[in-house]
C-alpha positions in Angstrom: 18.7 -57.4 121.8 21.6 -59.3 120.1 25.2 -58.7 120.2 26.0 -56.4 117.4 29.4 -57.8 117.4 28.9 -61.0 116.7 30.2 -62.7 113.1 27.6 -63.2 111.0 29.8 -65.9 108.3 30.8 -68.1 111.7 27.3 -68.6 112.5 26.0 -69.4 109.1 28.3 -71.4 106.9 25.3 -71.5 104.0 26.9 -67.6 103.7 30.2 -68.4 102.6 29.5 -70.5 99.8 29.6 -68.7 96.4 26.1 -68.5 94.7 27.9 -68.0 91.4 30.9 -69.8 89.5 32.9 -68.7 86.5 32.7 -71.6 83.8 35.7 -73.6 83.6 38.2 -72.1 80.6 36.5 -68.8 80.6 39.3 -66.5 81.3 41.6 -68.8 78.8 39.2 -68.0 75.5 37.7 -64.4 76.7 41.0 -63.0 75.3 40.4 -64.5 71.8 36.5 -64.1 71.7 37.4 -60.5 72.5 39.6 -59.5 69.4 37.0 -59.2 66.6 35.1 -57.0 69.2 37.9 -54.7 69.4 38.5 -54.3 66.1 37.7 -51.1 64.7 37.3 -50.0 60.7 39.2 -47.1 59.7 35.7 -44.7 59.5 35.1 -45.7 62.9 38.5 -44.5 64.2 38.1 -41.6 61.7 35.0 -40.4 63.1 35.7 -38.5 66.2 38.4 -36.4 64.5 36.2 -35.4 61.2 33.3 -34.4 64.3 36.6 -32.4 65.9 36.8 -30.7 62.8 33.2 -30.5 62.0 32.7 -28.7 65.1 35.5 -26.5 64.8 34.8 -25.1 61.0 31.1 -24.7 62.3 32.5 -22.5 65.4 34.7 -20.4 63.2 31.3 -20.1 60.7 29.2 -19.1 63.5 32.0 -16.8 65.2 32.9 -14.8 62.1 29.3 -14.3 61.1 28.7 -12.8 64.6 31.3 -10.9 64.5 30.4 -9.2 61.0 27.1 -9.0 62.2 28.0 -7.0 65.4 30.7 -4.7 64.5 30.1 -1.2 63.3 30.2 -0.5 59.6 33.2 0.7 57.8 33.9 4.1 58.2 34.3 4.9 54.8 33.4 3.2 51.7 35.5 3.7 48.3 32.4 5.4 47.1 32.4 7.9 50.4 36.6 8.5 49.7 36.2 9.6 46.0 33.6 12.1 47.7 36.0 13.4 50.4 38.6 13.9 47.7 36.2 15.4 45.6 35.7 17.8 48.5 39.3 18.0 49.6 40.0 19.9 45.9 37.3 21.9 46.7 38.2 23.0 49.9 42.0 23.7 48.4 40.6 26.3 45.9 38.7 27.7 48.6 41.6 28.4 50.5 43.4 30.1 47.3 40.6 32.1 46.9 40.0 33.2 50.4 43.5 32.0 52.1 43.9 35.5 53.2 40.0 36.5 54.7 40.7 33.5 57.2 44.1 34.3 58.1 42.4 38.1 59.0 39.9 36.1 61.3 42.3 36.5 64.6 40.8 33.6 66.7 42.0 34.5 70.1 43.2 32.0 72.6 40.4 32.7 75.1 38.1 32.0 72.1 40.1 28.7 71.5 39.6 28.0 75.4 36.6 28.5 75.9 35.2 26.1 73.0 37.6 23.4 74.3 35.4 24.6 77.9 32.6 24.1 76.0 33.2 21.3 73.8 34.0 19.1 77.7 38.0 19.4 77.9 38.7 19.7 81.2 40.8 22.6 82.6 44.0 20.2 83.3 43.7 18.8 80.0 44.2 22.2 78.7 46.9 23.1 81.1 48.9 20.0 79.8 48.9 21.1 76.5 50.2 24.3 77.0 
């Protein structure tokens, strides 16, 4: 078996020669053969910021249409309000014309308690109000 530490480059000169050159002047002209590359129209240096705000206008788009699509309706509509107010007049006459039949009810607190029992308060929750 052969010496794994031997140098490879002292044995074989043929190794250190360089397949490749650079040609002679290269590095002196890339610089100028580079400059027309480099230079960019004013679209081009435009066009990530217009595909920034491309994107952006489509998220907000796409956001706010989700967002009307998924949240609950509007509780009440101009059309349901001119109803409730019709209603509320209502109910005010009803109270002048039989103010005094509900005042004779006498709900009692037990009666109170047990439909807040019934309706799921909890016994603390109705000893805190107290």
């Amino acid at each position: 078996m052969k010496d794994l530490k031997t140098d490879i480059l002292a044995q074989e000169p043929k190794l250190k020669i360089m397949p490749y050159s650079v040609p002679e002047g290269y590095f002196e002209t890339f610089k100028a053969e580079m400059k027309p590359c480099v230079r960019m129209s004013l679209t081009e240096r435009l066009m990530p910021y217009v595909a920034m705000a491309a994107v952006f206008v489509f998220l907000v788009t796409v956001g706010t249409l989700f967002l009307q699509k998924t949240s609950p309706a509007e509780i009440m509509t101009q059309e349901d309000y001119l109803v409730f107010s019709g209603d509320m007049m209502n109910t005010v006459e009803y109270e002048m014309a039989y103010g005094s039949q509900i005042a004779d009810a006498e709900i009692e607190n037990e009666d109170i308690i047990n439909y807040l029992i019934y309706s799921g308060v909890t016994v603390e929750e109705i000893e805190l109000s107290k």
